[in-house]
Every structure is written in C-alpha cells, then in structure tokens.
C-alpha positions in Angstrom: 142.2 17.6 50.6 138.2 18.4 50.8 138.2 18.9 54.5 141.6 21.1 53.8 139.7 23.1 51.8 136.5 23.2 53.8 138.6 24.4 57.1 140.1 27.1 55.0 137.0 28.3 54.1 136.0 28.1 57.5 139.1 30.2 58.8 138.5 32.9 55.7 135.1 32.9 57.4 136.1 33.6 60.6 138.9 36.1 59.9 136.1 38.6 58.4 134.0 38.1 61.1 137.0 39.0 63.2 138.2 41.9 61.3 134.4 42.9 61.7 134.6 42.9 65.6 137.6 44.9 65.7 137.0 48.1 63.6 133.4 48.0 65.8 135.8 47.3 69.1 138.6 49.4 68.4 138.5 53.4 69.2 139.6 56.1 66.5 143.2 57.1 67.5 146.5 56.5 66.6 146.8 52.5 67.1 144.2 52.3 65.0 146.7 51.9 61.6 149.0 49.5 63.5 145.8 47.5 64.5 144.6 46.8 60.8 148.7 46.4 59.6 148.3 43.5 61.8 145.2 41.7 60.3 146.4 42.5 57.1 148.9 40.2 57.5 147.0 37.8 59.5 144.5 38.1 56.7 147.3 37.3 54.2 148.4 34.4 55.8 145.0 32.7 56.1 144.6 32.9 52.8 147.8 32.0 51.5 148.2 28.5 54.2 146.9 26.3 51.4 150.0 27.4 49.3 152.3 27.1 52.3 151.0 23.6 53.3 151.6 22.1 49.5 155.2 23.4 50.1 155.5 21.9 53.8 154.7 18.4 51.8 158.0 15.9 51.2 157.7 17.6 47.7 156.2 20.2 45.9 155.1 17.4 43.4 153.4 15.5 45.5 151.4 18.1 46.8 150.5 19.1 43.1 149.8 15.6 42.5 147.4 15.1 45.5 145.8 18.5 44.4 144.9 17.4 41.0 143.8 13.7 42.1 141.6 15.5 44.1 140.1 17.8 41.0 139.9 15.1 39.0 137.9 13.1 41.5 135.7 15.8 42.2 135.2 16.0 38.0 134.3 12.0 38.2 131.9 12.6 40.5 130.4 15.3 38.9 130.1 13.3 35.6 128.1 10.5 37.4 125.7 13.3 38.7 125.6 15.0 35.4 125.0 11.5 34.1 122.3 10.7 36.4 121.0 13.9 35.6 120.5 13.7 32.0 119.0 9.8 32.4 115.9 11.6 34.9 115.5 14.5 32.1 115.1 11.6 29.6 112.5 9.8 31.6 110.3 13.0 32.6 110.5 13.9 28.4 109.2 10.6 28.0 106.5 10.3 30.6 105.6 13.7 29.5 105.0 12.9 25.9 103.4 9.3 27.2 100.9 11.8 28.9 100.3 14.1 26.0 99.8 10.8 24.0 97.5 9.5 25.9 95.4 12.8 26.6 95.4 13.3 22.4 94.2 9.7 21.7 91.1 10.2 24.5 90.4 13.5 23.2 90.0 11.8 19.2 87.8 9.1 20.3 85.8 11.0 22.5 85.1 13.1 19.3 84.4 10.1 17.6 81.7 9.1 20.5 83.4 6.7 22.2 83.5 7.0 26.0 86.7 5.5 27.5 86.9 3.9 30.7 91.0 3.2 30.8 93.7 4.0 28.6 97.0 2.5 28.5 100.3 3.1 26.1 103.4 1.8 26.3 106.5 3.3 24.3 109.8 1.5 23.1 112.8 3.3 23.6 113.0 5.3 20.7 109.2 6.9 21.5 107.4 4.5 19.5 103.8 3.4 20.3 104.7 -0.6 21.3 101.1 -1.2 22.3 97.7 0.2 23.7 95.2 -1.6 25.7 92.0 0.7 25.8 88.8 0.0 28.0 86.1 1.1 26.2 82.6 2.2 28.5 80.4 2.7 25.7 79.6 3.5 21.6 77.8 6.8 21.5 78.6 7.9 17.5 80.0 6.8 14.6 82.3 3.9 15.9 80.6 1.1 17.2 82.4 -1.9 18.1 86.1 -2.8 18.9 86.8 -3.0 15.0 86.2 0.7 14.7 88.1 1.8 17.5 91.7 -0.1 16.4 90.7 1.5 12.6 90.9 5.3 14.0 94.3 4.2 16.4 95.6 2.9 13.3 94.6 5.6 11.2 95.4 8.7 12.9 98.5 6.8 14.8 99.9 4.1 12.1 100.0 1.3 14.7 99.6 -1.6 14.1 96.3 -3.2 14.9 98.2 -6.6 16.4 99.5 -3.7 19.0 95.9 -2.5 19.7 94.2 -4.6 22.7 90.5 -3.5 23.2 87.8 -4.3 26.1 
C-alpha cells in the first residue's frame, strides 16, 4: 500500500509538471479551453485512482481493511522511533547533568586549593551520585590530604564517603 501511495504521489507529481508544459506549449486561441477541460479531468482522475483501486478490490472491505493495517503499521513504527527517541533525550539529559556535575565538583575543590588531575562520577538511574573516583595532583590550601577532600564531597554533595575513591 506504501509503494501505492508513493506512485501516486509520483503521478500527482508528474501531472503538474505536465499541466506546466502545456499552458507554456499551447498558443492563445480557441482550443485553448478544450485543452485544459481535458487535463482537468485527467487531473481528476489521478487523484481520485487511489479511491477507484480500493473499489476494484474483491471487496470494498478489504480494501478498507488493508488501508488501515497499513496506518496502523505505519503508527507502530512510529511509536518505536518515538520510543527510541525519547530513550536518546534521556541519555544526553543525563550525560549533560553528569558533565555539569563534574565541572561544579572541580570548580569547589579547586576553590578549596586542590588541583585535580582526573575526575570521575558515576550516576544510578534515578541521577544519584553512586560513586566518585578523584585523582588528586596536589594540596595547595585549606584541604590537605585525602580525608579532607571526601569531607567537602560529602558535605556539599551528601555522599557517602564509602562512595568516595581518592588517589
């Protein structure tokens, strides 16, 4: 029933392109009205052989049928897509706010004076920090040692320091 369709559109196609070509090919004169009778009606009958083709079927009902299966596989296929869709907008909010995460807890230790070498969070399913390995470079300020590090993650993030890996 799709390629049906797709030829129709096709023929539509044509047919304007061909009642272009004419009124450029055709001089003003008399025939000119019987001319553009005609491909009125070869206009009408393009567009009304999808009609004509359901009724050439053993039954009109089977045609009907055949043109709803075919809507209602084109609606399946666009609830997969639509499906698939929402699943990628899900996973770029989440790497997005992973990103943000990550950029906000560098930015609070780095104000704290410690210079990260690696950070590293991973997030449960419902955006909740599961765990953190950091790679620390050096202790410039107030923090310095591991201890102090997993006390500002907890503090400012409420994880748990069991979560909080440190090297």
């Amino acid at each position: 029933m799709i390629e049906g369709f797709n030829v129709w559109i096709t023929s539509m196609i044509g047919m304007g392109i061909l009642i272009l070509l004419i009124q450029l090919i055709v001089p003003k004169s008399n025939l000119k009205k019987y001319i553009y009778s005609l491909i009125g009606v070869l206009s009408i009958l393009v567009i009304v052989s999808p009609v004509l083709k359901i009724l050439e079927s053993d039954t009109v009902e089977q045609g009907v049928k055949q043109v709803l299966n075919d809507v209602s596989n084109m609606d399946s296929n666009n609830d997969v897509k639509t499906n698939k869709l929402e699943t990628l907008n899900q996973e770029a909010v989440k790497l997005s706010f992973l990103q943000k995460l990550e950029q906000d807890m560098l930015q609070k230790l780095e104000q704290k004076g410690v210079k990260v070498k690696d950070l590293e969070v991973t997030l449960d399913d419902e955006y909740n920090i599961d765990k953190v390995s950091i790679e620390v470079d050096s202790y410039e300020g107030e923090i310095l040692n591991e201890v102090g590090v997993k006390d500002v993650l907890k503090t400012e993030y409420d994880i748990p320091i069991s979560n909080i890996n440190v090297r």
